[in-house]
C-alpha positions as a printed Julia matrix, in Angstrom:
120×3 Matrix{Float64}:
 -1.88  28.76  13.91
 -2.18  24.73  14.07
 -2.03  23.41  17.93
 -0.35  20.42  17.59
 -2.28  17.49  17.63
 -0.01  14.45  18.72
 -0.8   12.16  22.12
  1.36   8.98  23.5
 -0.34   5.8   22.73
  0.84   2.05  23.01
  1.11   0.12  19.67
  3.63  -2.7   18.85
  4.19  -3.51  22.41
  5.72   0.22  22.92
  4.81   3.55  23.69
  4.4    5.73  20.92
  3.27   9.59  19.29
  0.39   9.51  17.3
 -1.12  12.18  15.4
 -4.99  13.59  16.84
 -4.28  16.0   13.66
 -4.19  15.87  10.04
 -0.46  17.03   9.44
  0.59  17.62   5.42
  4.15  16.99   4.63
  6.32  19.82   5.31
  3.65  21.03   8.55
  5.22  21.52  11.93
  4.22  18.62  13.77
  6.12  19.05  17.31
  8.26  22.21  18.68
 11.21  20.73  20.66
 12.06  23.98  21.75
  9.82  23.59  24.87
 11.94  20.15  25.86
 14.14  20.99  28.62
 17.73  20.56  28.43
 19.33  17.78  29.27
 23.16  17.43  30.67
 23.73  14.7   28.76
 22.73  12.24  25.81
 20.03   9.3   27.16
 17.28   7.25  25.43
 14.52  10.12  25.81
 16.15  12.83  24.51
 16.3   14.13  20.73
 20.02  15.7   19.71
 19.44  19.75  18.09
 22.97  20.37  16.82
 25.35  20.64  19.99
 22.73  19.79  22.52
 20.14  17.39  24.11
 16.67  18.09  24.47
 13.95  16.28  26.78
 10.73  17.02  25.4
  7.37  16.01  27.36
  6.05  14.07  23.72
  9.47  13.73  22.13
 10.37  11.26  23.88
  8.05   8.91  23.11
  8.79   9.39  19.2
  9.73   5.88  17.76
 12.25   5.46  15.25
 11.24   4.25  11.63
 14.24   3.4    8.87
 11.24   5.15   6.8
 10.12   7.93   9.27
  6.91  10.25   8.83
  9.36  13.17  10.23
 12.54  14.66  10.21
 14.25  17.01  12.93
 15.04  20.43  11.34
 17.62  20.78  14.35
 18.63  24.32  13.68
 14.4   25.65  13.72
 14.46  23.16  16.77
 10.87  21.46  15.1
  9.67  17.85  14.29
  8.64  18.34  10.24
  6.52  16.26   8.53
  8.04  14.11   5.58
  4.61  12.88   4.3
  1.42  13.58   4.99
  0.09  12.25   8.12
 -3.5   10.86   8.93
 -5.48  11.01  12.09
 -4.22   7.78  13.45
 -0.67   7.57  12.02
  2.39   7.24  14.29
  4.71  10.03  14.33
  8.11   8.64  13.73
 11.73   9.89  12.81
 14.95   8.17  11.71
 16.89   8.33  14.86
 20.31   7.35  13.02
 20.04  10.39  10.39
 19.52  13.16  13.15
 21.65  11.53  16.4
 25.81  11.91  16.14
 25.71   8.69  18.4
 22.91   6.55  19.09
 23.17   6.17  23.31
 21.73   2.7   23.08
 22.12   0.55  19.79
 19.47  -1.47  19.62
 17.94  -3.91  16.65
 15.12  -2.68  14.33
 11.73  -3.89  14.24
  9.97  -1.24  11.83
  9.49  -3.55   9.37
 10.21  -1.06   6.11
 11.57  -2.28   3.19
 14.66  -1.14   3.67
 15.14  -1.5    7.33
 18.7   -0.81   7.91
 18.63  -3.93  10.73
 21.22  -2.76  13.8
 20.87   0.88  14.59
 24.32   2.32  16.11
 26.85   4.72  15.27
């Protein structure tokens, strides 16, 4: 079995998860199972279907309009979209995987298709 090789680093002026491991798309890159629960919806924590979960890593993960990740929120685990490099950030798409987003905010990813305002 893989540990998981992610730590918290600063880049663009914010905290961020970035990978120590070489992760190849469809790996398990973060459990959120071992988040705690959390009584209600805040900027740290990542939504798995009816709840909230505060994860120790989790909720550093940035959010990317063109994310290395998705949440699998019923196997409660961060997969990998692509592969990852040593090096890479470890992002997700916070408006595909959140029912409501608890603090809109403006996008600065920079992809292509960066869908600007990110709310629901």
């Amino acid at each position: 079995m893989k540990v998981f090789g992610i730590g918290v680093g600063k880049g663009k002026g914010f905290l961020g998860v970035y990978a120590v491991n070489f992760y190849k798309e469809g790996e398990i890159v973060m459990d959120l199972s071992m988040g705690d629960v959390s009584p209600m919806r805040d900027l740290r924590t990542i939504e798995l279907s009816s709840r909230h979960i505060d994860h120790p890593f989790g909720r550093y993960v940035n959010h990317h309009c063109d994310p290395s990740c998705y949440i699998d929120q019923t196997r409660e685990l961060m997969i990998a979209l692509i592969d990852i490099n040593i090096g890479d950030e470890i992002t997700f798409d916070y408006s595909l995987n959140e029912s409501t987003i608890a603090a809109p905010f403006e996008c600065s990813c920079g992809a292509s298709h960066c869908k600007g305002v990110i709310s629901k």
